[in-house]
ZAVEXTOR-611295 format. One line per 8 residues: their letters; for each residue x, y, z of N, C-alpha, C. Coordinates in nm, 4 decimals, m for minus. Each point is the difference from the previous one (the first is absolute). Layout:
// ZAVEXTOR-611295
A> X Y Z X Y Z X Y Z; ...
END
This chain:
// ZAVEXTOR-611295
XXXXXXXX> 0.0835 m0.1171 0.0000 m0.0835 0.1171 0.0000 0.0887 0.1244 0.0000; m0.0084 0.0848 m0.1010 0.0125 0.1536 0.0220 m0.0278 0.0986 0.0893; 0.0569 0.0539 0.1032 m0.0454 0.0659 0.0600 0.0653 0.1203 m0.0250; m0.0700 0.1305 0.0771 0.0645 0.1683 m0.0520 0.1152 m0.0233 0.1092; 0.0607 0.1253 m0.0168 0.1296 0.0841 0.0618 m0.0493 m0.0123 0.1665; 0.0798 m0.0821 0.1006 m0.0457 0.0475 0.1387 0.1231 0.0953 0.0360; m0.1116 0.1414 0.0387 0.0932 0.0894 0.0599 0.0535 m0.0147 0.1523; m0.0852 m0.0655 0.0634 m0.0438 0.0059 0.1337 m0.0693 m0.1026 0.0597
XXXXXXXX> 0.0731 m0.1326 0.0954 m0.0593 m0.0547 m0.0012 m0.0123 m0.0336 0.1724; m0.1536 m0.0305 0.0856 0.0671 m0.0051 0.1087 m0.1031 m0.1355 0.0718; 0.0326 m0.0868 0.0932 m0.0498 m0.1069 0.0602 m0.0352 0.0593 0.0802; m0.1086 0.0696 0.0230 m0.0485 0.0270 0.1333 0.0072 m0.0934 0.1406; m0.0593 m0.1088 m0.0597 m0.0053 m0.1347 0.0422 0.0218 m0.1045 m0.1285; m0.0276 m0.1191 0.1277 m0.0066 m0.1154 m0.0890 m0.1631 m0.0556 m0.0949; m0.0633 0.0651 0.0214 m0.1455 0.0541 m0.0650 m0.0204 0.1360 m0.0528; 0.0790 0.0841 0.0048 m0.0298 0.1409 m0.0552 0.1395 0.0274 m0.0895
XXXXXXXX> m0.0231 0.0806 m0.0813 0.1074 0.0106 m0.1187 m0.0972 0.1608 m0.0998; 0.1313 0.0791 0.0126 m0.0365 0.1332 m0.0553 0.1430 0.0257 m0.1233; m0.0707 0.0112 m0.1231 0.0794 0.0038 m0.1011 m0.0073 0.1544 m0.0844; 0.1348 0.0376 m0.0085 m0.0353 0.1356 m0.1012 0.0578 m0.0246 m0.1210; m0.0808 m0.0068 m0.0910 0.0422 m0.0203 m0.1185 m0.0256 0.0697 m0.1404; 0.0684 m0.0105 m0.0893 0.0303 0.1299 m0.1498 m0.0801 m0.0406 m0.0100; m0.0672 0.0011 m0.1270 m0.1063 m0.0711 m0.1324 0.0888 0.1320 m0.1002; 0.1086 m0.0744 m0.0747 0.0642 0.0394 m0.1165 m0.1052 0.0053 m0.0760
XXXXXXXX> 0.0072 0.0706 m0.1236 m0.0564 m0.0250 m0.0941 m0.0090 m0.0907 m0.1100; 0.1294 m0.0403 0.0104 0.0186 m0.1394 m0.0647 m0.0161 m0.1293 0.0216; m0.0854 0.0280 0.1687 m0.0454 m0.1734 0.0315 m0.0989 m0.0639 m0.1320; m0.0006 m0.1017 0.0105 m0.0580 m0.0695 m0.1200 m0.1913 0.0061 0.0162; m0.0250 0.0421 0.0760 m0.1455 0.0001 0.0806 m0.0289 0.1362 m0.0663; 0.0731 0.0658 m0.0300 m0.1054 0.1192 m0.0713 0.0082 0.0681 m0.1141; 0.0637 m0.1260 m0.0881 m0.0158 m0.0321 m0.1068 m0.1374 m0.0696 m0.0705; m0.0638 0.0498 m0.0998 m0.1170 m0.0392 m0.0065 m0.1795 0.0619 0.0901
XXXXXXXX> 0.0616 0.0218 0.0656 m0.1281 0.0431 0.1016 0.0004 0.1657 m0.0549; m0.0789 m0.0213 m0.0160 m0.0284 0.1441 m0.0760 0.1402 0.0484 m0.0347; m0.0068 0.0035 m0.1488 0.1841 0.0089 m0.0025 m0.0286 0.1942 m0.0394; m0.1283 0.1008 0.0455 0.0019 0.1183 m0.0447 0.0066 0.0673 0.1687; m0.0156 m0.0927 0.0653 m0.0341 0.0207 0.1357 0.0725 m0.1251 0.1208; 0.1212 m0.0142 0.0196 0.0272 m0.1446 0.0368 m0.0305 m0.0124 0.1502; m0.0907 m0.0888 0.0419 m0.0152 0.0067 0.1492 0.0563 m0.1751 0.0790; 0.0345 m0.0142 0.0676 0.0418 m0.1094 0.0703 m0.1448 m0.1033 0.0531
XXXXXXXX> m0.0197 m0.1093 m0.1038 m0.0977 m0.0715 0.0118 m0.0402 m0.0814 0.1712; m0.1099 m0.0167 0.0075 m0.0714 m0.0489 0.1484 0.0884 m0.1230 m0.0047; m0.0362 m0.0727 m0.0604 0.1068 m0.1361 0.0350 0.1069 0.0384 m0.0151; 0.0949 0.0234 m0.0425 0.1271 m0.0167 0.0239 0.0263 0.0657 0.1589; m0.0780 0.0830 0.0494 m0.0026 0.0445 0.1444 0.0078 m0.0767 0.0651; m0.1330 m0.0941 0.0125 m0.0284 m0.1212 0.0295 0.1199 m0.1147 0.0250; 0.0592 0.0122 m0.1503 0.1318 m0.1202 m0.0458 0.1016 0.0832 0.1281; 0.0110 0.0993 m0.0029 0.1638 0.0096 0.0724 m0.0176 0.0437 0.1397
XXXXXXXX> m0.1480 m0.0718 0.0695 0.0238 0.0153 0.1161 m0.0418 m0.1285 0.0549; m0.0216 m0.1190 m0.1020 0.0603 m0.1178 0.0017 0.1373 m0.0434 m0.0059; 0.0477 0.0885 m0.0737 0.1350 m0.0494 m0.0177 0.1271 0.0365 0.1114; m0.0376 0.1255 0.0375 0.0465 0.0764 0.1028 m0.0367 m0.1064 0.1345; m0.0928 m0.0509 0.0013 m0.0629 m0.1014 0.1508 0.1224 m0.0569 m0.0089; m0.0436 m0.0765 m0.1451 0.1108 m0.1568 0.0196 0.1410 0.0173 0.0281; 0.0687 0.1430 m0.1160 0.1654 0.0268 0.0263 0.0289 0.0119 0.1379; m0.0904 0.1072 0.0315 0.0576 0.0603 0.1570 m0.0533 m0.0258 0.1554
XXXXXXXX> m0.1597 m0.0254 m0.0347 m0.0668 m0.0352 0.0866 0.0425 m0.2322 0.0447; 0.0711 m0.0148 m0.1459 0.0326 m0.1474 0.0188 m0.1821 m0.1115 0.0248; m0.1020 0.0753 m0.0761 m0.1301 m0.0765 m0.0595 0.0397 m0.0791 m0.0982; m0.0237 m0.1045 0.0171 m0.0519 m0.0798 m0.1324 m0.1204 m0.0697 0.0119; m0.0960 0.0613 m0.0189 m0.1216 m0.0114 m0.0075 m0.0748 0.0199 m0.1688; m0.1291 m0.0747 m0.0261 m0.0531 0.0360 m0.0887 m0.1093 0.1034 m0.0017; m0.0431 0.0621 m0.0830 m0.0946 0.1239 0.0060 m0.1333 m0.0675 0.0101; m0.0832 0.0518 0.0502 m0.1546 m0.0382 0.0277 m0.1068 0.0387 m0.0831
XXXXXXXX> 0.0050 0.1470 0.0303 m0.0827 0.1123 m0.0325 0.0103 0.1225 0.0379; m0.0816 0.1224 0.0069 0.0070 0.1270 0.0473 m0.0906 0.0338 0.0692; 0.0111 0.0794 0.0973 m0.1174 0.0922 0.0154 0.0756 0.1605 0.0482; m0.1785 0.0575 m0.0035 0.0173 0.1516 m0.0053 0.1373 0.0606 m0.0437; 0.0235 m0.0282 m0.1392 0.0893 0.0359 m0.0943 m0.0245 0.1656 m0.0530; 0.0759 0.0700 0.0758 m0.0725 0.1337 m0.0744 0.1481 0.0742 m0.1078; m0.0415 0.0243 m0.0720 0.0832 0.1181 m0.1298 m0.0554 0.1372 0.0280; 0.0639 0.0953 0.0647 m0.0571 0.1397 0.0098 0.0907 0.0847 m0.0274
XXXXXXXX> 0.0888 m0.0314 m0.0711 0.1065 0.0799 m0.0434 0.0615 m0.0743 m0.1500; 0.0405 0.0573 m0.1209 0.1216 m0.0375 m0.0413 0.1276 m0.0105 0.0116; 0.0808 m0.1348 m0.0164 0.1515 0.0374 0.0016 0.0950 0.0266 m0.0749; 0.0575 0.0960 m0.0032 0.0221 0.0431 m0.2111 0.1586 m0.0434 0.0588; 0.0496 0.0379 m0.1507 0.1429 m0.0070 m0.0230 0.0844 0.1128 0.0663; 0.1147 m0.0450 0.0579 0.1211 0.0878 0.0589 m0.0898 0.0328 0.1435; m0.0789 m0.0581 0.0502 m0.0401 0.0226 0.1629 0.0779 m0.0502 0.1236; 0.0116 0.0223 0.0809 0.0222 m0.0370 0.1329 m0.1178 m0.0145 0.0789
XXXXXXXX> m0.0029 m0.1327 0.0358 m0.0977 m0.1162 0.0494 0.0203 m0.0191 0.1607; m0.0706 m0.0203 0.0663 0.0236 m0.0993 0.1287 m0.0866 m0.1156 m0.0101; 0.0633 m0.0903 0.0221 m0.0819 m0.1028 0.0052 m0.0265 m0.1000 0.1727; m0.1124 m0.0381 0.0119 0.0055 m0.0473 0.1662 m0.0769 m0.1202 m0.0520; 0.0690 m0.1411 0.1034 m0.0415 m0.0790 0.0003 m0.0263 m0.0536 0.0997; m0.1037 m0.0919 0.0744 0.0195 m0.0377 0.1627 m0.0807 m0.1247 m0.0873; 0.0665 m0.0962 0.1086 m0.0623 m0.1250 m0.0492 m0.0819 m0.0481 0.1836; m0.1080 m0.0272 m0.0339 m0.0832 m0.0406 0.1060 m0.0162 m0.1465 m0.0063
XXXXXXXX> 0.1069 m0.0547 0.0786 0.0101 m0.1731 m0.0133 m0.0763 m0.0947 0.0173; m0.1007 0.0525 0.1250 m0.0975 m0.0869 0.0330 m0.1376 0.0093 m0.0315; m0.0152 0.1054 m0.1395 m0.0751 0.0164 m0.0804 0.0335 m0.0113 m0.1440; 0.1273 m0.0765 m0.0499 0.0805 m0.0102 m0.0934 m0.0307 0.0741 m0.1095; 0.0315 0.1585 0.0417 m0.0463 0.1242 m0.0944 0.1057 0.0709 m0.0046; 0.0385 0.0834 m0.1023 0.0786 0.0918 m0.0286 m0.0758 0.1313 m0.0254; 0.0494 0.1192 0.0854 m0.0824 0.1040 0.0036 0.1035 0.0773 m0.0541; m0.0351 0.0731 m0.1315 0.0465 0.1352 m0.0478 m0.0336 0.0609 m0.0094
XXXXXXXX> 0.0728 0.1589 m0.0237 m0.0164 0.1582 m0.0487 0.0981 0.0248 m0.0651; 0.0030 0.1101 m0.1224 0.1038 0.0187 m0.0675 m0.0434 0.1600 0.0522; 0.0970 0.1130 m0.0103 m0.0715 0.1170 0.0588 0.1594 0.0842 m0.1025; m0.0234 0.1024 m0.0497 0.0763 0.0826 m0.0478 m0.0357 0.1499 0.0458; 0.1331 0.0663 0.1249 m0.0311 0.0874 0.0899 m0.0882 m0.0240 0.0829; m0.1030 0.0726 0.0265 m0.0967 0.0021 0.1127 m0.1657 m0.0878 m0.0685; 0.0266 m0.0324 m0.1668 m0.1279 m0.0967 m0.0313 0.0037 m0.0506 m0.0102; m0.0788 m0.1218 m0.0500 m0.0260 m0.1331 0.0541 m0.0454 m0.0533 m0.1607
XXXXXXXX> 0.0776 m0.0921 m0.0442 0.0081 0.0105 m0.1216 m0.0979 m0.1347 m0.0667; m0.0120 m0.1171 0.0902 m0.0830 m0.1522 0.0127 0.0609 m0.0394 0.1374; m0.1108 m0.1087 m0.0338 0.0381 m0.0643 0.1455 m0.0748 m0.1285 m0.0050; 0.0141 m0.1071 0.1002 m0.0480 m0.1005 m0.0236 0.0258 m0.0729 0.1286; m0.0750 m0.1695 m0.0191 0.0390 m0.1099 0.0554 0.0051 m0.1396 m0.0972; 0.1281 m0.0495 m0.0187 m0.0055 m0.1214 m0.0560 m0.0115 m0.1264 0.1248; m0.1099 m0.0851 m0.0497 0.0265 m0.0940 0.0763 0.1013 m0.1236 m0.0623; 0.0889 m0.0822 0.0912 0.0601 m0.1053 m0.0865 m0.0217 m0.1016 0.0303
XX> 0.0144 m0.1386 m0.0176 m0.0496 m0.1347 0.0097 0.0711 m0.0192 0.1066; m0.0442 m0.0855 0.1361 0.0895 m0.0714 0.0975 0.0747 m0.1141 0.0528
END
């Protein structure tokens, strides 16, 4: 898996994990997506805070499903991102927010198989 530029990366804990990261313009994700307007697609959000579990959080788990998945922001090219992950173990969920400055850009819960 591809993942962007980590500027900043920190283990809060061994369940919490806060990532700051580029979105170059040349990631391969925003290519195609509106190529007059390029925005950083819902899944691949999705994809790299799976992927982020497994590298750093040390998950290897399979994905389930979602809930209360919200998109209330776009993430364009050349941004600075935060990304937060907390994994809630004994509800085998992964809770995110992606937030750029003070907004709140999506957010979610993946559940994964146990």
């Amino acid at each position: 898996m591809i993942l962007p530029q980590v500027l900043n990366q920190q283990l809060v804990s061994d369940t919490r994990l806060l990532l700051t990261l580029r979105l170059s313009a040349d990631l391969f994700w925003f290519k195609g997506h509106f190529p007059s307007s390029p925005i950083l697609p819902g899944v691949t959000q999705v994809n790299w805070v799976m992927g982020y579990a497994e590298e750093i959080l040390g998950l290897d788990k399979a994905f389930s499903g979602m809930e209360v998945v919200k998109f209330q922001r776009p993430l364009l090219p050349e941004e600075t991102v935060d990304l937060h992950i907390d994994w809630l173990k004994e509800k085998q969920r992964l809770v995110f927010r992606y937030s750029v400055g003070e907004a709140i850009a999506s957010s979610g819960k993946i559940t994964l198989c146990p």
